[in-house]
DSSP file (Angstrom, degrees, kcal/mol; ACC not computed):
  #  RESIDUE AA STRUCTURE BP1 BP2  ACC     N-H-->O    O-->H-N    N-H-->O    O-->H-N    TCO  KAPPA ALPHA  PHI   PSI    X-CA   Y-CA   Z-CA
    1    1 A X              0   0    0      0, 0.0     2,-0.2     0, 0.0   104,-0.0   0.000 360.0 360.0 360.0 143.1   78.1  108.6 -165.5
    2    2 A X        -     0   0    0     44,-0.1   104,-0.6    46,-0.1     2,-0.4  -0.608 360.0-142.9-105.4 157.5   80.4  105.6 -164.3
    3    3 A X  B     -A  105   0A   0     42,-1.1    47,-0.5    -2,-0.2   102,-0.2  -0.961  13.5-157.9-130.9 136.3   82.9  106.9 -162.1
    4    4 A X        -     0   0    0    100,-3.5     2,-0.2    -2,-0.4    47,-0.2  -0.156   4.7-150.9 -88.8-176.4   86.8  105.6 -161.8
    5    5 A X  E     -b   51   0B   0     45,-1.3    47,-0.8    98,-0.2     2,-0.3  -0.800   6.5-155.8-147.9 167.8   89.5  105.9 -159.2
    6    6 A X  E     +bC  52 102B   0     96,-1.2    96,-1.1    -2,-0.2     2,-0.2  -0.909  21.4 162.8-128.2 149.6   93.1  106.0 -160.0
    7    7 A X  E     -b   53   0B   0     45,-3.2    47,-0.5    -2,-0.3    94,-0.1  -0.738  39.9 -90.0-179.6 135.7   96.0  104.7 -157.1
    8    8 A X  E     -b   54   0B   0     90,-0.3    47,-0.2    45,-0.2    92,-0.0   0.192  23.3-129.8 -22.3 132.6   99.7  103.7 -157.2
    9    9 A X        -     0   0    0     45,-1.8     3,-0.3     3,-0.1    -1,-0.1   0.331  36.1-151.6 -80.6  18.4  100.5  100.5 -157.7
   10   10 A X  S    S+     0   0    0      1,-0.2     3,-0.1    44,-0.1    45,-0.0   0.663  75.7   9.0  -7.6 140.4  102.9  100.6 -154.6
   11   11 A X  S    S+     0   0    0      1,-0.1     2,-0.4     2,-0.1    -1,-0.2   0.708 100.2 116.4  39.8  29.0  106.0   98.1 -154.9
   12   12 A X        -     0   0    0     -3,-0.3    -1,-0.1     1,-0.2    -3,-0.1  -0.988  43.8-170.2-113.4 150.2  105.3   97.0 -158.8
   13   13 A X  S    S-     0   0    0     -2,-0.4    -1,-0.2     1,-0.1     2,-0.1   0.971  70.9  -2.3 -54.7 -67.2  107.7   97.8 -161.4
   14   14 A X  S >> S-     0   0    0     42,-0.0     4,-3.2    46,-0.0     3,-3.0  -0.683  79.9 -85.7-119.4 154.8  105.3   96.7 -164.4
   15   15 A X  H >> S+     0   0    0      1,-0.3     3,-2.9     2,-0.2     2,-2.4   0.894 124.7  56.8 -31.8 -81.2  101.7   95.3 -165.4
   16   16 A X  H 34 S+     0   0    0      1,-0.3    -1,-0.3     2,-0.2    -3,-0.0  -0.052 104.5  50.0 -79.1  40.6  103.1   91.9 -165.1
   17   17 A X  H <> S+     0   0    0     -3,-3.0     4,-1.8    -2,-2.4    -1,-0.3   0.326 112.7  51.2-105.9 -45.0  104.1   92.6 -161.5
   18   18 A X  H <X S+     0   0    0     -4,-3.2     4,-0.6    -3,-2.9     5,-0.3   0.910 110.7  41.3 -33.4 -70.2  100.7   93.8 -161.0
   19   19 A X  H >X S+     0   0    0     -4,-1.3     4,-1.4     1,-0.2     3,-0.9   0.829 109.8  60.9 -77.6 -24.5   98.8   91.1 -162.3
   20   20 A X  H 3> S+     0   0    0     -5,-0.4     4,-1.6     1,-0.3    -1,-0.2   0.937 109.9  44.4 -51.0 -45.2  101.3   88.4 -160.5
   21   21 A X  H 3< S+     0   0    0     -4,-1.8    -1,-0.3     2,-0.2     4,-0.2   0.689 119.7  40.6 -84.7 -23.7  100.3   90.0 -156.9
   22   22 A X  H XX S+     0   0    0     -3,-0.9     4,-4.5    -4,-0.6     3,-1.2   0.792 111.0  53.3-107.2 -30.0   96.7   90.1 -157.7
   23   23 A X  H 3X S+     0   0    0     -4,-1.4     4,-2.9     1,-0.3    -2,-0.2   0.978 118.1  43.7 -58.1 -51.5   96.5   86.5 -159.6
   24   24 A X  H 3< S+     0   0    0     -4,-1.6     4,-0.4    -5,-0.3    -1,-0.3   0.516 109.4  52.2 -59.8 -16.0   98.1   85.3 -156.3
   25   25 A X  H X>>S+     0   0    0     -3,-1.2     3,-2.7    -4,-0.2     4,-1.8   0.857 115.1  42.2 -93.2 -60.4   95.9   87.3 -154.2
   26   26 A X  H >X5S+     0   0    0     -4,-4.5     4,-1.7     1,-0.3     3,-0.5   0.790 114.6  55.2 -45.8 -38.2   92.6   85.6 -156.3
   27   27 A X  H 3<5S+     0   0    0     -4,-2.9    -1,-0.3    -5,-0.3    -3,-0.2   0.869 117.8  28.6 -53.6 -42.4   94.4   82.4 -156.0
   28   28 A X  H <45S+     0   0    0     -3,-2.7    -1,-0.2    -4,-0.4    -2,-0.2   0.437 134.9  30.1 -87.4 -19.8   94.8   82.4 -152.0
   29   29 A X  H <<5S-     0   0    0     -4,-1.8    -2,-0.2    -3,-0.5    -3,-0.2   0.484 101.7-112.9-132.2  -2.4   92.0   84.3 -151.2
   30   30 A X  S  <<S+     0   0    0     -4,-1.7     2,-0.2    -5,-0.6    -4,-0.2   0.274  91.2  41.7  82.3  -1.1   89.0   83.8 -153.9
   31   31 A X        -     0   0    0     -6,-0.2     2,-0.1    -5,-0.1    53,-0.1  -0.836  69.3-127.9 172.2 127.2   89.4   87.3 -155.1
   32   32 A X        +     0   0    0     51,-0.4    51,-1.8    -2,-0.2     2,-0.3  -0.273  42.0 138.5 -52.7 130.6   91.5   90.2 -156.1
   33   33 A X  E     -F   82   0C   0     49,-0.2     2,-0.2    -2,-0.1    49,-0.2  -0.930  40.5-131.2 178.6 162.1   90.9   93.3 -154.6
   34   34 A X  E     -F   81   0C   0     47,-2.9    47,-2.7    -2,-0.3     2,-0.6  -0.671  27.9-133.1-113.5 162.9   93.2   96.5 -153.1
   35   35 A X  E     +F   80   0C   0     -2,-0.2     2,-0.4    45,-0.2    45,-0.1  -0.931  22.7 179.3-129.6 159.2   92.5   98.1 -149.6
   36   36 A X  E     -F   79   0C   0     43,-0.6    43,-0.8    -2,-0.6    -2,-0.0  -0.982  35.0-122.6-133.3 144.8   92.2  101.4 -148.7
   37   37 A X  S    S+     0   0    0     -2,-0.4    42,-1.7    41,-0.2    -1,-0.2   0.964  88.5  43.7 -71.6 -46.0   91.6  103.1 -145.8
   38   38 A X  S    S-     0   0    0     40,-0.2     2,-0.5     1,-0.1    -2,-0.1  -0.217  79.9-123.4 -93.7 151.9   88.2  105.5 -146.6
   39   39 A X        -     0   0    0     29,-0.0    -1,-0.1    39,-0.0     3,-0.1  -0.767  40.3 -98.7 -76.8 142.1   85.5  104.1 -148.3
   40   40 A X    >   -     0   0    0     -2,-0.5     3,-0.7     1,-0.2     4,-0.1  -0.513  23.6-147.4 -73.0 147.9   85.0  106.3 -151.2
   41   41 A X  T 3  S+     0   0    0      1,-0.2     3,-0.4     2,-0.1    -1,-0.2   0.716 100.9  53.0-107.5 -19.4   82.2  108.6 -150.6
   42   42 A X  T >  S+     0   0    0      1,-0.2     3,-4.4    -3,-0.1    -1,-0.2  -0.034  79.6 132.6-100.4  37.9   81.1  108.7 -154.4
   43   43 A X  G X   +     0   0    0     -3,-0.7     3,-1.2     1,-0.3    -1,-0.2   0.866  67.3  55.3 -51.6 -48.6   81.0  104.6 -154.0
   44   44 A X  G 3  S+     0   0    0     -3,-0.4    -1,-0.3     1,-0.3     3,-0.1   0.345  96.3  63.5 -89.9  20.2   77.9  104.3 -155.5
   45   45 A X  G <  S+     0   0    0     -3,-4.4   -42,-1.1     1,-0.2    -1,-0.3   0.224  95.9  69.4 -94.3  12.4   79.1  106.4 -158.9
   46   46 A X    <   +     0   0    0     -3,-1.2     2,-0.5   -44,-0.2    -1,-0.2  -0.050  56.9 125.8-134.0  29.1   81.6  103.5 -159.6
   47   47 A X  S    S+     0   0    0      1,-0.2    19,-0.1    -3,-0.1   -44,-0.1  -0.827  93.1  17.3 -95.7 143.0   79.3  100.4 -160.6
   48   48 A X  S    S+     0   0    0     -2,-0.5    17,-0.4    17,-0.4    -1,-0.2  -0.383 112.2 136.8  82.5 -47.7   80.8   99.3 -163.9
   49   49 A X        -     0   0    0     15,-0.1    16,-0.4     1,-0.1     2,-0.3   0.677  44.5-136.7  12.0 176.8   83.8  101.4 -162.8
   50   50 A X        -     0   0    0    -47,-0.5   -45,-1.3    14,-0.2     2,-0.3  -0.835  12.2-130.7-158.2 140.6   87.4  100.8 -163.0
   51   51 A X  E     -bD   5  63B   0     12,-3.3    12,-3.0    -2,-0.3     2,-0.3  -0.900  23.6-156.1 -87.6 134.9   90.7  101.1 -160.9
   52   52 A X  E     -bD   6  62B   0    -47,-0.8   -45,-3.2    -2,-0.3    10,-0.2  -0.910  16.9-141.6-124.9 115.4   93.2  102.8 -163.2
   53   53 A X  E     -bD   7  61B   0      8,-0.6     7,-1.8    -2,-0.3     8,-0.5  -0.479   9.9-147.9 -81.4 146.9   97.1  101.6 -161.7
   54   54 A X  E     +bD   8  59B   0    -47,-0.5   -45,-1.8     5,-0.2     2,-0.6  -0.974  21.9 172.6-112.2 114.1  100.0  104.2 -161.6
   55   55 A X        -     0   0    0      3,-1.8   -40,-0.1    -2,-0.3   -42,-0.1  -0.888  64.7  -4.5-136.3 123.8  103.0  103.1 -162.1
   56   56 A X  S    S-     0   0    0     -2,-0.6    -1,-0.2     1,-0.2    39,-0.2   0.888 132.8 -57.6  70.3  53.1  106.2  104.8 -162.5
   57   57 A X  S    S+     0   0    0     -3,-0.3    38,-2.3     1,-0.1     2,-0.4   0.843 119.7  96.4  25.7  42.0  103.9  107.8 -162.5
   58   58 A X  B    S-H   94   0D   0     36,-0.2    -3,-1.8    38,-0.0    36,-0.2  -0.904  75.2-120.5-153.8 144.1  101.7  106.7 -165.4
   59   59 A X  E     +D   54   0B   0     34,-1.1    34,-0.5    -2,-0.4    -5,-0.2  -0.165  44.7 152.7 -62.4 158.4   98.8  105.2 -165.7
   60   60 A X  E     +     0   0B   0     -7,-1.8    30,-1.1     1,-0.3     2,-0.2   0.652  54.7  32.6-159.6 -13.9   99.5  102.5 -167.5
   61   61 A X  E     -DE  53  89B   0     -8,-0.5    -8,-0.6    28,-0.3    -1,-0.3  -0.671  49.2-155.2-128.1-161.0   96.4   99.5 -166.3
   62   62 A X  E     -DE  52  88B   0     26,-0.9    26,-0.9   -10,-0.2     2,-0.5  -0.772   1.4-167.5-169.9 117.8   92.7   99.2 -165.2
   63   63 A X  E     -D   51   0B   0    -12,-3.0   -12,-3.3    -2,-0.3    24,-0.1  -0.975  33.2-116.4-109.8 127.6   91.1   96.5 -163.1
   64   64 A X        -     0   0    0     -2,-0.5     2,-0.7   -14,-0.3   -14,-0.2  -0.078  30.6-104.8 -59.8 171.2   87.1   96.6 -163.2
   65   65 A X        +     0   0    0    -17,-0.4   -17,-0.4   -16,-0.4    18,-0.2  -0.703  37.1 175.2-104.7  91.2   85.3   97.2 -160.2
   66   66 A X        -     0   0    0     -2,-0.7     2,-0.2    15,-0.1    -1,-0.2   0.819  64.3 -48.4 -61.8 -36.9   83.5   94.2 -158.5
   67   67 A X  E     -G   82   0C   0     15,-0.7    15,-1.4     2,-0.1     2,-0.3  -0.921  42.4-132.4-161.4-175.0   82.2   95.8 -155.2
   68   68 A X  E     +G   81   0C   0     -2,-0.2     2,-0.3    13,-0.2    13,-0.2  -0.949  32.5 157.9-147.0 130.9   83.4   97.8 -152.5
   69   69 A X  E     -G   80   0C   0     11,-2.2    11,-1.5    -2,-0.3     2,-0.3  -0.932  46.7 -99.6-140.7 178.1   82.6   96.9 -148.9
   70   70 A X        -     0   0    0     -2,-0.3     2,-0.3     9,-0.3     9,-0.1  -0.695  45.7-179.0 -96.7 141.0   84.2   97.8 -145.2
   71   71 A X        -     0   0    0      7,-0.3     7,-2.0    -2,-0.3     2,-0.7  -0.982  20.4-126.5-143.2 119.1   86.3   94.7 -144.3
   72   72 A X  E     +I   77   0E   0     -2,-0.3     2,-0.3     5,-0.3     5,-0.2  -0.790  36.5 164.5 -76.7 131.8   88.5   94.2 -140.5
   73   73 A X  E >   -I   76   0E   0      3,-2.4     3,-1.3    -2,-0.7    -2,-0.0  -0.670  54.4 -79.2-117.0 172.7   91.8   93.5 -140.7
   74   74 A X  T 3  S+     0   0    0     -2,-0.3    -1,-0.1     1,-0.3     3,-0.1   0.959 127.2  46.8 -43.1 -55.1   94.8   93.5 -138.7
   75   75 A X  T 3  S-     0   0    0      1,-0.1     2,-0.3    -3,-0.0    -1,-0.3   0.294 123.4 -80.0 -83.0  18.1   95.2   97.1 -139.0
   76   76 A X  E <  S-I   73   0E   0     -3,-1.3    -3,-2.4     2,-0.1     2,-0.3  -0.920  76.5 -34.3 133.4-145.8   91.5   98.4 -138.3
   77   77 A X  E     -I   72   0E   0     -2,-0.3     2,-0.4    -5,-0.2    -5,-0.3  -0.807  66.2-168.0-116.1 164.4   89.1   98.4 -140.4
   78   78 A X        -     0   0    0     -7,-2.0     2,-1.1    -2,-0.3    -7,-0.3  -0.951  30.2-105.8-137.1 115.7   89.0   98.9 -143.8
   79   79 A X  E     -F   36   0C   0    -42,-1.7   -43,-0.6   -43,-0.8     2,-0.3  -0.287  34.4-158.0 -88.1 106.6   87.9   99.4 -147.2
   80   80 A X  E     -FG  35  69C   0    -11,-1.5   -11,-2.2    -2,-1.1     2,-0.8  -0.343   8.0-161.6 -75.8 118.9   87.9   96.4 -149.8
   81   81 A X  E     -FG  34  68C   0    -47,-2.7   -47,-2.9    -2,-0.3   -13,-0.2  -0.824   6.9-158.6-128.6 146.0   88.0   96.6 -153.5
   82   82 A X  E     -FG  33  67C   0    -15,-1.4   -15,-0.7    -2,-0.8     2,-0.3  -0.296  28.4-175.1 -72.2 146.0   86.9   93.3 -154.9
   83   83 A X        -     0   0    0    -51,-1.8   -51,-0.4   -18,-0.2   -18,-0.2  -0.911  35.1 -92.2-152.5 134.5   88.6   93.9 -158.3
   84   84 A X        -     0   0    0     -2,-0.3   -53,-0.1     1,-0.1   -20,-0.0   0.007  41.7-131.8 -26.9 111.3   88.5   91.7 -161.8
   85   85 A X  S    S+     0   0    0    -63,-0.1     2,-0.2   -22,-0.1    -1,-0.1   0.714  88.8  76.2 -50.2 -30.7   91.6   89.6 -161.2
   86   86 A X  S    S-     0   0    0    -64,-0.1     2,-0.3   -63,-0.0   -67,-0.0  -0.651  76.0-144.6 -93.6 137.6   93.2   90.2 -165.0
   87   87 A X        -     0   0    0     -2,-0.2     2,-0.3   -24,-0.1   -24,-0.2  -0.734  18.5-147.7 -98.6 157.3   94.8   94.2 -165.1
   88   88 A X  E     -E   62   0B   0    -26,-0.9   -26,-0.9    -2,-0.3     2,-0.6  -0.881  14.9-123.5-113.8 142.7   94.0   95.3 -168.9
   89   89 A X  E     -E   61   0B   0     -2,-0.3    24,-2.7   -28,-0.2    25,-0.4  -0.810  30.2-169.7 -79.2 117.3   96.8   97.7 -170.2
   90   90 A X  B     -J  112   0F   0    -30,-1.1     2,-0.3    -2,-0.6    22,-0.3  -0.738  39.3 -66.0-112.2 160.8   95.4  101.0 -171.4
   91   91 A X        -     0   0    0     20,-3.2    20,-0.1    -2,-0.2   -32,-0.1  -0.388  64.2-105.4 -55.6 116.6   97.4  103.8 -173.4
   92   92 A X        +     0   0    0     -2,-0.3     2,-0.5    33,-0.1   -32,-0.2  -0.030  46.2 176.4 -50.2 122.6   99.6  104.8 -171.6
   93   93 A X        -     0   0    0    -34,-0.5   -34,-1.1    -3,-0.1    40,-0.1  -0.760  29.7-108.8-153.7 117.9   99.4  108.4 -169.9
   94   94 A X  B     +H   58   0D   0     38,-0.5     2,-0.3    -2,-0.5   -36,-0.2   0.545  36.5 175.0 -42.8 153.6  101.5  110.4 -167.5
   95   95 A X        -     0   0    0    -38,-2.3     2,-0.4   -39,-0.2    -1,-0.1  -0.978  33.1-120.7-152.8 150.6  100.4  111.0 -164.0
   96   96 A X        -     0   0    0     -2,-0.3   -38,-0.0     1,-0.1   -39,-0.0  -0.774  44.1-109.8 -87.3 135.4  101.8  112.5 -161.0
   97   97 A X        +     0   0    0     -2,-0.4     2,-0.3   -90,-0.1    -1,-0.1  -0.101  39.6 179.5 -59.7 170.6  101.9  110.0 -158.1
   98   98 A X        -     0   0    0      2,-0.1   -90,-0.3    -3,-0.0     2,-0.3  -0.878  28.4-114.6-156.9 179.7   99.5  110.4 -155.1
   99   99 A X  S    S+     0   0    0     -2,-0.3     2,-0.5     2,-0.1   -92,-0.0  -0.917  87.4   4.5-128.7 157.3   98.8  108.5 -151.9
  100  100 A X  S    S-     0   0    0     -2,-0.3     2,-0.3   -92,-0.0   -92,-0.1  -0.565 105.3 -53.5 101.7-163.8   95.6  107.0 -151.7
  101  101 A X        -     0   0    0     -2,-0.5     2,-0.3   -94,-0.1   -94,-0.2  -0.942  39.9-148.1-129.7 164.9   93.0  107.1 -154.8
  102  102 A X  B     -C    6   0B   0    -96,-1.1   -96,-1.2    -2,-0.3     2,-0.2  -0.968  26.2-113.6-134.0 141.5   91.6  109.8 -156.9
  103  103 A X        -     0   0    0     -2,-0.3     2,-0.5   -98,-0.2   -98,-0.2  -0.345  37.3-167.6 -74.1 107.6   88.4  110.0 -158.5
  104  104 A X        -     0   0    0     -2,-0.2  -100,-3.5     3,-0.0     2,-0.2  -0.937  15.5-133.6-123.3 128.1   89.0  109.8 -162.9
  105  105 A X  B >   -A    3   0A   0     -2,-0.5     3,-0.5  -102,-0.2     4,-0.2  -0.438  18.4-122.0 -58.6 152.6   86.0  110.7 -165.5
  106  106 A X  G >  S+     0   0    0   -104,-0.6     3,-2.0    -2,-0.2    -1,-0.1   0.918 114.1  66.6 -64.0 -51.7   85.5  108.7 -168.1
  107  107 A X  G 3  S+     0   0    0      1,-0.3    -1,-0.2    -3,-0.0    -3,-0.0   0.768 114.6  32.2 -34.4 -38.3   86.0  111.5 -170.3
  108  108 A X  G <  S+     0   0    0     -3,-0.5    -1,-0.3     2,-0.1    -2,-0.2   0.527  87.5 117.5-107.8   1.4   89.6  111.4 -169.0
  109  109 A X  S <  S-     0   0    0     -3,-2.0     2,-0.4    -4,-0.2    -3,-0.1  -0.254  75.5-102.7 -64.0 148.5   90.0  107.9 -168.5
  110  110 A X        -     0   0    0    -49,-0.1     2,-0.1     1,-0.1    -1,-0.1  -0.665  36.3-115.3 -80.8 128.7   93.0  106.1 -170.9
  111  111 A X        -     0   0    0     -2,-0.4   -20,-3.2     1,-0.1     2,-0.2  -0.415  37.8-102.1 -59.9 124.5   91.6  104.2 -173.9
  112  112 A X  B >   -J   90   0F   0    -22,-0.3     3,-3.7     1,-0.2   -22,-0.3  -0.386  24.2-133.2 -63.3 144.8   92.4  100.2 -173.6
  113  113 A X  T 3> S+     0   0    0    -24,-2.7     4,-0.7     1,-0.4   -23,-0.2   0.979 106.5  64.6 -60.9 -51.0   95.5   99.0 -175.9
  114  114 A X  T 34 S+     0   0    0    -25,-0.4     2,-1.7     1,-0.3    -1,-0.4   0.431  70.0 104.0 -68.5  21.5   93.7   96.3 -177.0
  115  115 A X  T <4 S-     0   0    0     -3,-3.7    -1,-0.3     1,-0.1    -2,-0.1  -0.036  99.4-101.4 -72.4  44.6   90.9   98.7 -179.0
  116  116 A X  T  4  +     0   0    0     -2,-1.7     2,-0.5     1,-0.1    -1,-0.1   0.849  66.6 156.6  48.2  51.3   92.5   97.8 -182.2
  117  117 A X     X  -     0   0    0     -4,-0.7     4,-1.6     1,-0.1     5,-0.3  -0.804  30.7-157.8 -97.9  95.6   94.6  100.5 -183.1
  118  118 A X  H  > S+     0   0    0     -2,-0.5     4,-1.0     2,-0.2    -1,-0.1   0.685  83.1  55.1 -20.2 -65.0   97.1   99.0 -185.3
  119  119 A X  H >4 S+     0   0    0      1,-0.2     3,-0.9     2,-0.2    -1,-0.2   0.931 111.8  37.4 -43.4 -76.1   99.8  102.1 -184.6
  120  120 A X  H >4 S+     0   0    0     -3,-0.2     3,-1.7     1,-0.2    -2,-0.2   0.807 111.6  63.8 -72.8 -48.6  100.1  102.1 -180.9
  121  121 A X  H 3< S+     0   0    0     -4,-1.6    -1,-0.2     1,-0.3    -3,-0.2   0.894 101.1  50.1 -57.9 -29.4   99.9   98.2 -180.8
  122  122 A X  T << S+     0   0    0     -4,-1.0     2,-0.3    -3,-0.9    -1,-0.3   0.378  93.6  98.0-106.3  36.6  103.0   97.8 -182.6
  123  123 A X  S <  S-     0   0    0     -3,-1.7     2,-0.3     2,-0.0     0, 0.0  -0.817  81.0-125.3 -93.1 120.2  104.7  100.5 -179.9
  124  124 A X    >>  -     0   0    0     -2,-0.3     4,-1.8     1,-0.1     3,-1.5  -0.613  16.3-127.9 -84.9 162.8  106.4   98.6 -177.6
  125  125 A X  H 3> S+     0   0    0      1,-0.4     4,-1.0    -2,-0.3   -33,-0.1   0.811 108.7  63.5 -66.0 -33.0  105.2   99.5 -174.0
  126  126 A X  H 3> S+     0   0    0      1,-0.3     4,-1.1     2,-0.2    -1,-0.4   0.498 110.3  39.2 -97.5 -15.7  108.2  100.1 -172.7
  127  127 A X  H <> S+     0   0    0     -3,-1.5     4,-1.5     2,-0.2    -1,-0.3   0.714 106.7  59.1 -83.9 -44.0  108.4  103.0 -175.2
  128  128 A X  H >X S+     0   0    0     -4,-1.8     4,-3.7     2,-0.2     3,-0.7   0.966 110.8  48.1 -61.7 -52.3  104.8  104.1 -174.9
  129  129 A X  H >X S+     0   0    0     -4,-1.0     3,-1.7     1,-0.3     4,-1.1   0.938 112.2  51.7 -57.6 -78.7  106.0  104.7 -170.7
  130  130 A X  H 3X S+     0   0    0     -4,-1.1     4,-0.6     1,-0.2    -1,-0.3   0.731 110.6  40.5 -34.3 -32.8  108.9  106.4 -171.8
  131  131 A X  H <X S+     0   0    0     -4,-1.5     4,-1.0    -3,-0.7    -1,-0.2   0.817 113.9  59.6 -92.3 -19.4  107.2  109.2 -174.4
  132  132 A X  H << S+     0   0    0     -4,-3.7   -38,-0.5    -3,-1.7     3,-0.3   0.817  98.8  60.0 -92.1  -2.6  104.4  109.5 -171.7
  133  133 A X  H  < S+     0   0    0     -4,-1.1     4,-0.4     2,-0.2    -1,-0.2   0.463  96.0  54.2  28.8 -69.0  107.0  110.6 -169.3
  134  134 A X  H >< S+     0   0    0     -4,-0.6     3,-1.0     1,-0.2    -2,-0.1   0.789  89.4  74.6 -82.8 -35.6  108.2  113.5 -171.1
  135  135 A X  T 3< S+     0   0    0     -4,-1.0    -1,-0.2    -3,-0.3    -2,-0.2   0.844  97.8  55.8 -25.0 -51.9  104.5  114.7 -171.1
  136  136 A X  T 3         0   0    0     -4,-0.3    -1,-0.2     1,-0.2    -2,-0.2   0.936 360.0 360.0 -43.8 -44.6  105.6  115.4 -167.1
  137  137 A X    <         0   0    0     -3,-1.0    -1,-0.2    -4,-0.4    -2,-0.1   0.534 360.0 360.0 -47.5 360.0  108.3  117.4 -167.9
């Protein structure tokens, strides 16, 4: 079973804030990727994997997972993941924010928009955020 993470998108609005910061990262650096401090301890359930973005407490993208390795940086050391430079938009689906990541089955993982459902595609996103939303309430 392939294993996910979920984590805030800290300081994006939207998707195409998302992908701006990480398209700039790949540009500047060779390669996208978020840091965290821990390495995940179920690292080696997540090849094929994906990071699932929160934003505005819902998931709302998914960047695969290229690797994950321990990295120094200014602030200690650290844990890199290399992640597929393009975010994919999945259906949108409420979440509570968290700090950090958390660990999502595939079973609960959000379906990508583009699977060719013909209803939900002609949903504007900004509409899709808003009705998974109310799911919090």
């Amino acid at each position: 079973m392939t294993l996910h993470l979920t984590k805030v998108a800290v300081g994006c609005a939207s998707v195409e804030a998302l992908a701006e910061r990480h398209a700039l990262r790949a540009a500047s650096e060779g390669q996208a990727y978020c840091l965290t401090r821990y390495m995940p301890k179920r690292a080696a359930e997540m090849s094929g994997g994906s990071l699932f973005w929160i934003i505005k407490h819902t998931l709302v993208a998914r960047q695969a997972i290229i690797g994950l390795d321990m990295v120094e940086t200014e602030w200690g050391t650290k844990c890199r993941i290399a992640l597929a430079t393009e975010p994919v938009p999945v259906l949108a689906t409420p979440r509570r924010a968290h700090q950090g990541w958390r660990y999502l089955n595939p079973d609960d993982a959000p379906r990508d928009m583009n699977a060719g459902d013909a209803d939900l595609d002609a949903v504007p996103p900004a509409m899709l955020r808003e009705l998974a939303a109310l799911w919090l309430v």
